[in-house]
C-alpha positions, 0 to 999 in steps of 0.5 A: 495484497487485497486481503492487507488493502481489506484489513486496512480499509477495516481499520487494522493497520497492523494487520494490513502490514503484516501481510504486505510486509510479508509479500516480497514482489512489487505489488507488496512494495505498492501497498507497503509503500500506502501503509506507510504513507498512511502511518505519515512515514514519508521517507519510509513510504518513498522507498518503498514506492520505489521498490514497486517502481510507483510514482509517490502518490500525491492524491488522498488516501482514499484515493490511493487506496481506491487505485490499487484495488482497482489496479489488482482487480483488473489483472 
């Protein structure tokens, strides 16, 4: 998952999307669930915060992005 979270921090939505797309466990849920929060697919994106069973962020993007980095990291 950190790879997807690298691709989309340089840019590469698509990219990012394809790996999280591809990873069927709750923590692929999670990043899927930004991506499409990210893309502005609000219904897309809460159903996948609840397949990682994550509360919809409400925080910026960044944010977000900041708090699963540092979420996977400290495993």
């Amino acid at each position: 998952m950190l790879q997807a979270l690298w691709h989309d921090g340089h840019g590469d939505w698509n990219a990012a999307h394809e790996v999280a797309q591809d990873v069927p466990d709750p923590d692929g849920a999670w990043v899927h669930a930004y991506l499409h929060r990210k893309e502005g697919d609000a219904s897309n994106a809460a159903y996948w915060y609840r397949r990682a069973s994550q509360p919809v962020c409400r925080e910026s993007l960044d944010a977000e992005w900041e708090a699963i980095v540092r979420a996977f990291l400290s495993r």
